[in-house]
Backbone as JSON, one array per atom type, in Angstrom:
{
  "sequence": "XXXXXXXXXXXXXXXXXXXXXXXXXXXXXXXXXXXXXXXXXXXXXXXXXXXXXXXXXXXXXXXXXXXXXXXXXXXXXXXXXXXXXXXXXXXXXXXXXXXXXXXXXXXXXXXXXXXXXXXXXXXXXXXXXXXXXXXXXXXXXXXXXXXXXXXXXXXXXXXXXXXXXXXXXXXXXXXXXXXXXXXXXXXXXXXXXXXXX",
  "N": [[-206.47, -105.13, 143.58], [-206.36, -103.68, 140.95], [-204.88, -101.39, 142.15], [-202.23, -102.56, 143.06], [-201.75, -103.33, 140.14], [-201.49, -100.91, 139.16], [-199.72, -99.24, 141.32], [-197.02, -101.35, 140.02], [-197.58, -100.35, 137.41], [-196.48, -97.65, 138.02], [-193.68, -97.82, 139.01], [-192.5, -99.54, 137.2], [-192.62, -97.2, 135.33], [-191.21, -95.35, 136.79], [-188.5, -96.66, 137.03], [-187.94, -96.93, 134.46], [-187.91, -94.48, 133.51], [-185.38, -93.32, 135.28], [-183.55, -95.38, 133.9], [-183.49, -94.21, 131.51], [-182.65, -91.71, 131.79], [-179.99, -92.26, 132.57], [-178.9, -93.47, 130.95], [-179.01, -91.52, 129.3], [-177.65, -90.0, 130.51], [-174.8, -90.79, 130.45], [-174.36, -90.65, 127.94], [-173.92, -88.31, 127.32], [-171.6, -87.24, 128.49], [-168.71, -85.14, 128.38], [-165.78, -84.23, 127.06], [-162.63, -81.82, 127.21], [-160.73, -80.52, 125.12], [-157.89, -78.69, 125.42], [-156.03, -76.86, 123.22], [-152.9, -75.62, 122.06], [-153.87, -74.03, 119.68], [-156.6, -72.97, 120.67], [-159.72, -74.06, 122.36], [-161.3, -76.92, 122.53], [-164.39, -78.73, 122.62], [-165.67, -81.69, 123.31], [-168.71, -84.12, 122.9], [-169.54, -87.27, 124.28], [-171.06, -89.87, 122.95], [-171.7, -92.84, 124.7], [-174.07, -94.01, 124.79], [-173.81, -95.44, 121.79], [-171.6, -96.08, 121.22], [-170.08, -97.68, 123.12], [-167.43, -99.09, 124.14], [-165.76, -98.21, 122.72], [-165.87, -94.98, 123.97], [-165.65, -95.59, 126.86], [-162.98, -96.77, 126.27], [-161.9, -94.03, 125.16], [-161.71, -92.13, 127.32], [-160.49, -93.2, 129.17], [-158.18, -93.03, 128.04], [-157.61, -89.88, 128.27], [-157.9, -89.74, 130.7], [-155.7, -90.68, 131.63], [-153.74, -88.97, 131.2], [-152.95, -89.5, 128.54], [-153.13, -87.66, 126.47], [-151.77, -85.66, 126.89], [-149.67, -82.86, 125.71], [-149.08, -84.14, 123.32], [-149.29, -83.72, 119.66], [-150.93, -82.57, 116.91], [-150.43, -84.52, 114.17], [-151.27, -85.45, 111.47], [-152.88, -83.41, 109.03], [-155.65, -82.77, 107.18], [-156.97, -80.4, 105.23], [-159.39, -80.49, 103.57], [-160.32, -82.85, 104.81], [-159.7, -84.08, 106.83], [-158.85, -83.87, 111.12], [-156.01, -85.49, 112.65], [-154.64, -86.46, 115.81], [-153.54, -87.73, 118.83], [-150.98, -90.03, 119.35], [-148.39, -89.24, 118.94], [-145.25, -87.3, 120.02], [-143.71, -84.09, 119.8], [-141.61, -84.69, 118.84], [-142.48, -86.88, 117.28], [-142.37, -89.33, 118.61], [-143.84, -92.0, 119.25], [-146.02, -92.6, 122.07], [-146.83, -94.85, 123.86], [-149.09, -97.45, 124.05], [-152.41, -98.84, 125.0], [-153.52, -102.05, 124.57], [-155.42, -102.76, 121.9], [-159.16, -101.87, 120.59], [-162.16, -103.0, 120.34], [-163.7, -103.07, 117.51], [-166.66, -100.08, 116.56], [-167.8, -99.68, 114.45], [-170.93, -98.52, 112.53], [-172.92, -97.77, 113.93], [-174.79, -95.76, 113.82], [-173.64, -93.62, 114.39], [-172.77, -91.18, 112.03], [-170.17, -90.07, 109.92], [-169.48, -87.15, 109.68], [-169.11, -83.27, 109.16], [-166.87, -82.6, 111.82], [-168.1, -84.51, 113.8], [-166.53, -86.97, 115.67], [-164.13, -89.52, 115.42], [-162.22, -92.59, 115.53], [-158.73, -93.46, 114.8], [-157.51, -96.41, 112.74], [-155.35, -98.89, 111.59], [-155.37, -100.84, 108.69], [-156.27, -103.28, 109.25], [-159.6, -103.45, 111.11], [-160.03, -103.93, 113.4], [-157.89, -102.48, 115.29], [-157.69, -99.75, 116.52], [-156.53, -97.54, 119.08], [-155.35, -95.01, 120.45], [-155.01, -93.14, 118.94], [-157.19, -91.08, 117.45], [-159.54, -88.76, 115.37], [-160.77, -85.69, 114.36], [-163.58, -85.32, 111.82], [-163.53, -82.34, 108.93], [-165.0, -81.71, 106.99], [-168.01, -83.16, 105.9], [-167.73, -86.88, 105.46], [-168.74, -89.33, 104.64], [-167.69, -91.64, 102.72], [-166.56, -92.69, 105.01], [-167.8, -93.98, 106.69], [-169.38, -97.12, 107.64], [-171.17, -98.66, 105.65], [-170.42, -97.53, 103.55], [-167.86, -98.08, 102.81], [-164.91, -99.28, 101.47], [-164.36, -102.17, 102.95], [-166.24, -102.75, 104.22], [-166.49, -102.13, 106.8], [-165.52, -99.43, 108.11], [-165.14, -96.46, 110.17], [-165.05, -95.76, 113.39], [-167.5, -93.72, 114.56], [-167.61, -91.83, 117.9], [-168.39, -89.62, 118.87], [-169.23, -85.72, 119.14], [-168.41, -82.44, 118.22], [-169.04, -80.31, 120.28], [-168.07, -77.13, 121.44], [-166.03, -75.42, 120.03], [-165.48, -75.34, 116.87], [-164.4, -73.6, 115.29], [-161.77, -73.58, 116.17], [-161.06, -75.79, 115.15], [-161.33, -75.29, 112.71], [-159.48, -73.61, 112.09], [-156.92, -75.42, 112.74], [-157.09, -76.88, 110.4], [-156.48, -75.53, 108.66], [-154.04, -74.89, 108.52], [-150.48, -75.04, 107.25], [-148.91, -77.57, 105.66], [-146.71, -80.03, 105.68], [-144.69, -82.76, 104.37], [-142.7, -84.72, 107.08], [-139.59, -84.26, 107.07], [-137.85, -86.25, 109.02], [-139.2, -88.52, 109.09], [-140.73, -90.33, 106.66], [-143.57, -91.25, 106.99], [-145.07, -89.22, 107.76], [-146.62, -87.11, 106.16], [-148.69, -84.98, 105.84], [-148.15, -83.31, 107.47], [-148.32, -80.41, 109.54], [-146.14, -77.56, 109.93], [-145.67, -76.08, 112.08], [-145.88, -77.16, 115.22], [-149.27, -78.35, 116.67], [-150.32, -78.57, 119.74], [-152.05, -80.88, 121.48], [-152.42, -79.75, 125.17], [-153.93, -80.26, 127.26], [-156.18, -82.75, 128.3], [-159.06, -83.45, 129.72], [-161.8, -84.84, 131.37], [-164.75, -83.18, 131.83], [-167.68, -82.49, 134.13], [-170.61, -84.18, 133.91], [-173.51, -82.72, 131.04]],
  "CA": [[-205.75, -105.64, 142.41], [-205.59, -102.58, 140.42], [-204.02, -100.35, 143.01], [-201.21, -103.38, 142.67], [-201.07, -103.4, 139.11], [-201.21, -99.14, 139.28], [-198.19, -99.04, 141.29], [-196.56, -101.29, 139.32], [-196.49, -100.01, 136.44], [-196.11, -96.73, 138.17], [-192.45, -98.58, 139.49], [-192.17, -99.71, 136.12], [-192.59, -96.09, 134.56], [-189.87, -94.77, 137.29], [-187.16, -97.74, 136.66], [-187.78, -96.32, 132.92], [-187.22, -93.03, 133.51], [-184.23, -93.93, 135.52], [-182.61, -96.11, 133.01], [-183.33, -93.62, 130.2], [-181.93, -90.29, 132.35], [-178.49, -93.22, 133.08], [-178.29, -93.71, 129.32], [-178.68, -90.28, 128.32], [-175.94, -88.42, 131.07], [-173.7, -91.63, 129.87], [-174.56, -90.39, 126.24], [-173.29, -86.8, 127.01], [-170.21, -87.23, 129.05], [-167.89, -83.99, 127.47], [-164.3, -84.18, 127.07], [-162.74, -80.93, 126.93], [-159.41, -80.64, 124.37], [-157.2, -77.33, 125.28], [-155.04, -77.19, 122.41], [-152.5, -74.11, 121.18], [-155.23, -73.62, 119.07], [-157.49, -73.22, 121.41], [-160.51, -75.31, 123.1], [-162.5, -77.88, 121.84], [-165.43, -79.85, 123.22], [-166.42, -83.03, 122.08], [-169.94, -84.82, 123.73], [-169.21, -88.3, 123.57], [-172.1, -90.97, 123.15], [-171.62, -94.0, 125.38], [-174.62, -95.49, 124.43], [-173.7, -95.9, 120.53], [-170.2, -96.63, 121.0], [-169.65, -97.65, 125.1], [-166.32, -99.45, 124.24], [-164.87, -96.7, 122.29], [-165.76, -94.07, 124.83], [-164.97, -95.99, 127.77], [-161.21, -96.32, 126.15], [-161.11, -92.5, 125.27], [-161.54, -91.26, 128.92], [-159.18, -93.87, 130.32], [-156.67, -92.64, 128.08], [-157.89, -89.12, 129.19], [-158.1, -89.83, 132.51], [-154.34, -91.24, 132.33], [-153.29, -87.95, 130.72], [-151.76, -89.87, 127.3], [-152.93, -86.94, 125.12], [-151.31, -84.1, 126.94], [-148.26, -82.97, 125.23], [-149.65, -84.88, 121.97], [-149.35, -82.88, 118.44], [-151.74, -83.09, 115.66], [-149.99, -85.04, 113.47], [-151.99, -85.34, 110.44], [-153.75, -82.13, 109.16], [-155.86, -83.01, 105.57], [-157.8, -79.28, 104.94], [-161.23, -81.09, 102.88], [-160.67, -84.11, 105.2], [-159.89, -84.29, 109.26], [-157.54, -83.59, 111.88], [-155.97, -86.15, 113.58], [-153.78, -86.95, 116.81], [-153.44, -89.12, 119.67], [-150.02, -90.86, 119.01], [-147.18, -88.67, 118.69], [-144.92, -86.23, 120.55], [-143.34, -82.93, 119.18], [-140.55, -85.34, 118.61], [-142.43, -87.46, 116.45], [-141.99, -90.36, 118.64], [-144.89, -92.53, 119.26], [-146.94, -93.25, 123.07], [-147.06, -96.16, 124.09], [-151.02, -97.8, 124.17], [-153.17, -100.23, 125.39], [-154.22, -102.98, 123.56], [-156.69, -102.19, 120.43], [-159.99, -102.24, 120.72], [-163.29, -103.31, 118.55], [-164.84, -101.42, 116.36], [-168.07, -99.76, 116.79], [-168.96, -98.53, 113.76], [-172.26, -99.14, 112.2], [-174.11, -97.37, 115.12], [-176.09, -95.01, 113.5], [-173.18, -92.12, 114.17], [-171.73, -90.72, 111.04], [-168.68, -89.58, 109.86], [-170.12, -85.72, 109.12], [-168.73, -82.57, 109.71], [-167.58, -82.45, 113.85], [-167.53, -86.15, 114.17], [-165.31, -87.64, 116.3], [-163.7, -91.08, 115.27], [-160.75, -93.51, 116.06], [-158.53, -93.77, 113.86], [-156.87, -97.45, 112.93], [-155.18, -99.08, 110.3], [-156.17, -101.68, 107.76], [-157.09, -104.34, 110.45], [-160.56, -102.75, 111.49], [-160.15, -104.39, 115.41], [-156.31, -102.08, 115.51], [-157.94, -98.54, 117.18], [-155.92, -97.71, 120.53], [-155.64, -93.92, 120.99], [-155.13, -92.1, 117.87], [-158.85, -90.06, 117.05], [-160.0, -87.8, 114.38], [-161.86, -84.75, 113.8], [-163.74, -84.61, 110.35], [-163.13, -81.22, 109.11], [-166.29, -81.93, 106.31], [-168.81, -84.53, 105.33], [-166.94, -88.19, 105.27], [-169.85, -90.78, 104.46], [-167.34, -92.53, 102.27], [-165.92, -93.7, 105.84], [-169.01, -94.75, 107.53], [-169.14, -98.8, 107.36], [-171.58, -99.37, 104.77], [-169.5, -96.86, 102.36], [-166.38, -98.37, 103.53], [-164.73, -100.55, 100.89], [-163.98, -103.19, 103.6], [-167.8, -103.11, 105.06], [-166.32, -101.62, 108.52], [-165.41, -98.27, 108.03], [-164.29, -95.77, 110.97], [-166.22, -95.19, 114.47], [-167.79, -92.17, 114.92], [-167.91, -91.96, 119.1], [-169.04, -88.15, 119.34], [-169.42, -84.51, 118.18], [-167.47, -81.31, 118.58], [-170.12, -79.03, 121.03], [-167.54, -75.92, 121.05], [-164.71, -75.28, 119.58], [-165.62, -76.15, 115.73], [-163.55, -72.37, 114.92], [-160.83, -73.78, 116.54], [-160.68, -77.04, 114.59], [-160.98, -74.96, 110.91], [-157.92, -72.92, 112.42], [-156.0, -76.23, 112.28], [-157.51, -77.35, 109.68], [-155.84, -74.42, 107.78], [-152.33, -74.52, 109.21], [-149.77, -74.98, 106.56], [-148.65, -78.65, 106.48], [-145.44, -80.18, 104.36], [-144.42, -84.07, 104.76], [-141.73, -84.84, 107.98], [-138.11, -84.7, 106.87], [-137.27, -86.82, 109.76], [-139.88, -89.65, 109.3], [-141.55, -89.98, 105.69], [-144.39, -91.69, 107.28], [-145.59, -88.13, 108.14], [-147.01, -86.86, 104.71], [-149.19, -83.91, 106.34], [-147.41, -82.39, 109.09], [-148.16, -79.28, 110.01], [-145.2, -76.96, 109.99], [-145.67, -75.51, 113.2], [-146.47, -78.08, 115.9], [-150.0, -77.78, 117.51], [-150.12, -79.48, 120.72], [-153.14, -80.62, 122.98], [-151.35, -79.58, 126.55], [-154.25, -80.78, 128.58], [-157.09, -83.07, 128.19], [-159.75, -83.65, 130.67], [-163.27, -84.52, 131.26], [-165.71, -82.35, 132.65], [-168.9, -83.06, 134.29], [-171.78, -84.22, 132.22], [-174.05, -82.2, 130.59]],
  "C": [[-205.33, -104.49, 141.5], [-205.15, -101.47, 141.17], [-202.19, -101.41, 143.04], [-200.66, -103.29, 141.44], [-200.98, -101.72, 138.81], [-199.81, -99.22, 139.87], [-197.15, -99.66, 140.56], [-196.05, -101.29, 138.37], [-196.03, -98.45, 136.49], [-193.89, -96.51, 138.86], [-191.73, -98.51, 137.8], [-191.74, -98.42, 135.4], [-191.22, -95.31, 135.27], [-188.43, -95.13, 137.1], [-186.86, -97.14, 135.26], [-187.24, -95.25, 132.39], [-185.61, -93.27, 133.68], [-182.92, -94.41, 134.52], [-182.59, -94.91, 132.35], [-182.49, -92.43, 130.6], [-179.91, -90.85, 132.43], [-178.03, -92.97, 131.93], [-177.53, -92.34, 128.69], [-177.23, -89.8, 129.24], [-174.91, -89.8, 130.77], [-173.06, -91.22, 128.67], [-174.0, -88.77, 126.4], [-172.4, -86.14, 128.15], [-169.14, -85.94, 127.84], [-166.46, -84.0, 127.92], [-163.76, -82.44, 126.8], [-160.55, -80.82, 126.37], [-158.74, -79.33, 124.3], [-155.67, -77.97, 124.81], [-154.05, -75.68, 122.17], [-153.01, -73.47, 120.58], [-155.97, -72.79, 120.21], [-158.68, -74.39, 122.18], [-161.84, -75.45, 122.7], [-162.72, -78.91, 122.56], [-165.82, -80.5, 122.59], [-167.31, -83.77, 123.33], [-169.61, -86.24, 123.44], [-170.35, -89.26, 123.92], [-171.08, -92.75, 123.31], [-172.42, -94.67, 125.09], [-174.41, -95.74, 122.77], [-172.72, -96.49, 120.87], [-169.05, -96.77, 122.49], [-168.4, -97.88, 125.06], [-165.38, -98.76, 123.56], [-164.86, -95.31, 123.6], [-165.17, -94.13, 125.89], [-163.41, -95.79, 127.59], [-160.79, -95.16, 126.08], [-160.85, -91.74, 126.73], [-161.0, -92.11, 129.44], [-158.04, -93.34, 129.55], [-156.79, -90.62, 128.49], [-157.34, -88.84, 130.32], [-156.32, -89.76, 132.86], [-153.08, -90.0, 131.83], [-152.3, -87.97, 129.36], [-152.18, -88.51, 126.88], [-152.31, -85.9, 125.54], [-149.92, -84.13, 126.47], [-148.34, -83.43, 123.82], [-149.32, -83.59, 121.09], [-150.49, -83.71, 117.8], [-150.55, -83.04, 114.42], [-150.45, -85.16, 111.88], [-152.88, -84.55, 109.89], [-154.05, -82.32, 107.45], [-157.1, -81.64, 105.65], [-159.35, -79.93, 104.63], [-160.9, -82.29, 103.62], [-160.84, -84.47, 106.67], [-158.87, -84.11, 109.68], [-156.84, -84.9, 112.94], [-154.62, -86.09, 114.5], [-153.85, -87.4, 117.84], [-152.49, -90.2, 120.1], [-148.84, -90.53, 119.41], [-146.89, -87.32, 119.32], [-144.37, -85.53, 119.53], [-142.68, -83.7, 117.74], [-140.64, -86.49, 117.2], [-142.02, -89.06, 117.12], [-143.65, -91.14, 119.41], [-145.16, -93.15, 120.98], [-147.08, -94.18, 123.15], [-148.87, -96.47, 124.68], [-151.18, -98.6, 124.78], [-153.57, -100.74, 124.41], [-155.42, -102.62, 123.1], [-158.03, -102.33, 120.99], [-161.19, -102.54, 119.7], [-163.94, -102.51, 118.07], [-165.89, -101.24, 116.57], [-168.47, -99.21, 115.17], [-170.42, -98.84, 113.07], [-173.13, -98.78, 113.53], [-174.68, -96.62, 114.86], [-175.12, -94.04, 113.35], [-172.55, -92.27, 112.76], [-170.89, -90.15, 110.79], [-169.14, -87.95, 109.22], [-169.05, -84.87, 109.94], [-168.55, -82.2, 111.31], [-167.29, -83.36, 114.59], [-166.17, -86.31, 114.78], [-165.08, -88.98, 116.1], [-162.6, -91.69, 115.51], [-160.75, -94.16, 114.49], [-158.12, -95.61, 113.53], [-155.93, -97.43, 111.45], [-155.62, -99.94, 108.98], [-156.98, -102.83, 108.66], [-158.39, -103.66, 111.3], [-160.52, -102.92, 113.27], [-159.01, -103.46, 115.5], [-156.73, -100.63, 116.26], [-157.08, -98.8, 118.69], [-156.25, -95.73, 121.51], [-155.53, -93.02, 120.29], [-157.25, -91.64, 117.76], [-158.4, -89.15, 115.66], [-161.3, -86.7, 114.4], [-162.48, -84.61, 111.99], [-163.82, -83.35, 110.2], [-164.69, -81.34, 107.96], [-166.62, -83.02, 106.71], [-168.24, -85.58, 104.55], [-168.2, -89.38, 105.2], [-169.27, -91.65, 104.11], [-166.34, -93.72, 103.88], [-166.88, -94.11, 106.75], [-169.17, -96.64, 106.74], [-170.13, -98.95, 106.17], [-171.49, -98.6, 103.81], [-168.6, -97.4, 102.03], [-165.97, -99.41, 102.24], [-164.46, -102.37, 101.8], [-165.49, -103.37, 104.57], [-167.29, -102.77, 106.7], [-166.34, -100.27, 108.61], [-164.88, -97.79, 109.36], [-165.56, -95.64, 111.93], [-166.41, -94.19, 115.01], [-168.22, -92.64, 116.86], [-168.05, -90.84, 119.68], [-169.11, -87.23, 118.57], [-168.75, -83.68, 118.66], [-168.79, -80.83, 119.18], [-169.62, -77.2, 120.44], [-166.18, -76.23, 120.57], [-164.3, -75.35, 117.79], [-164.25, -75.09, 114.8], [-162.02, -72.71, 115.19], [-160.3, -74.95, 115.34], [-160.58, -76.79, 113.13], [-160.23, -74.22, 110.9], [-157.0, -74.04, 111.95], [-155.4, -76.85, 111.44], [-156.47, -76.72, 108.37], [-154.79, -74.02, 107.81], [-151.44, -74.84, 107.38], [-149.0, -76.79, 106.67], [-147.83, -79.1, 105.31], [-145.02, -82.31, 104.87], [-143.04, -83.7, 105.87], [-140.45, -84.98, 107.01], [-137.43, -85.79, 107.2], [-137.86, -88.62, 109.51], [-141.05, -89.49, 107.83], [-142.59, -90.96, 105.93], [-145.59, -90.69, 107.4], [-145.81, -87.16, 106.82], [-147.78, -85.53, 104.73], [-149.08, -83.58, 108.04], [-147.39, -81.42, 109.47], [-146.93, -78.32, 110.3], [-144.43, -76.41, 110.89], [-146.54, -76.49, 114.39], [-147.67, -77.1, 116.65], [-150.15, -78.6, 118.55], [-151.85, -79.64, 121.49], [-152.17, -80.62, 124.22], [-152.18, -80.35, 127.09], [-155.47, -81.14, 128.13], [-158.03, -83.58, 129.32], [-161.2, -83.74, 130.55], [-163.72, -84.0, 132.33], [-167.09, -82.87, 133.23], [-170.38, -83.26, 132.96], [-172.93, -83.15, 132.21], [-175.51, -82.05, 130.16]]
}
C-alpha cells in the first residue's frame, strides 16, 4: 500500500514538474524585433496573458510587422507600432481581441502592451514599449477600470528603445491623426521568434 501511494505521489510530483517546466518555456517564448534602430528582445509571458501572446506571434509568424514604422514616439511615455507603413497607410488585422489586463504584469519601464482604443475588447496588432514607469495605465489606475495589457518585457535591446525614444518627432502633414511622428521613419524590417529561453 505505501509503495502504491509512494509512487503515486512520486507520478504526481513528475506530472508537476512537467506542467510547471510547460508553463514556464510557454512563459518565456522571445520575440526578437530588428529595427533601424537596432535589436530588441521582448520575453513574452503566455501564462499571464495566453490570448495576447498567442495573437502577437501569429501576427509575427505571418510577418505583419516587417516593413512597419514606429508611428508614435512620446519621449516620458512609450514607443509604439504595429499598424502603419512608411506610407502611413494602415495593415490590414485580424479581428480584436480581449483584454488581459489585470494579470499581475505592469505597465513599468520595458513593458510590453497592446495598444487599443477606447473600447477596451479593440487590440489587434498595434503594441507598445513603455519608455518609463506607466501605473496610471495598469487597470486598477485606469479611469475606465481596464487599462492596457502588459504581455512581456524588453530582455535586450532597452538602449535601442531610448534611441527611439529620443528621435525628433513633429505631427504628419499628410494625416493629422499622426501627432508624434518621428521625422525620420524607423522601421522594424524583420520580426521573428526565436527559440525559448
Amino acid at each position: 500500500m505505501k509503495t502504491l501511494a509512494s509512487r503515486s505521489l512520486q507520478v504526481f510530483a513528475a506530472l508537476s514538474v512537467s506542467l510547471a517546466c510547460s508553463a514556464s518555456a510557454l512563459a518565456q517564448t522571445v520575440v526578437k524585433l530588428t529595427t533601424t534602430a537596432g535589436d530588441i528582445r521582448v520575453e513574452l509571458d503566455a501564462e499571464k496573458a495566453p490570448k495576447t501572446v498567442a495573437n502577437f506571434i501569429a501576427y509575427v509568424k505571418a510577418g505583419h510587422y516587417n516593413g512597419l514604422i514606429f508611428h508614435r514616439v512620446i519621449e516620458n511615455f512609450m514607443i509604439q507600432t504595429g499598424g502603419y507603413t512608411p506610407k502611413l497607410d494602415q495593415r490590414p488585422t485580424k479581428p480584436p481581441i480581449p483584454l488581459e489586463s489585470g494579470n499581475g504584469l505592469s505597465n513599468v519601464r520595458g513593458s510590453i502592451a497592446m495598444a487599443r482604443s477606447n473600447d477596451p475588447n479593440s487590440a489587434t496588432s498595434q503594441f507598445f514599449i513603455n519608455t518609463v514607469d506607466n501605473p496610471g495605465l495598469d487597470a486598477e489606475n485606469f479611469p475606465d477600470g481596464r487599462g492596457y495589457a502588459v504581455f512581456g518585457r524588453v530582455i535586450e535591446g532597452m538602449e535601442v528603445v531610448d534611441q527611439i525614444r529620443a528621435v525628433p518627432v513633429a505631427p504628419s502633414q499628410k494625416n493629422e491623426a499622426f501627432q508624434h511622428l518621428p521625422l525620420k521613419n524607423i522601421l522594424i524590417t524583420k520580426a521573428i521568434v526565436e527559440s525559448k529561453k
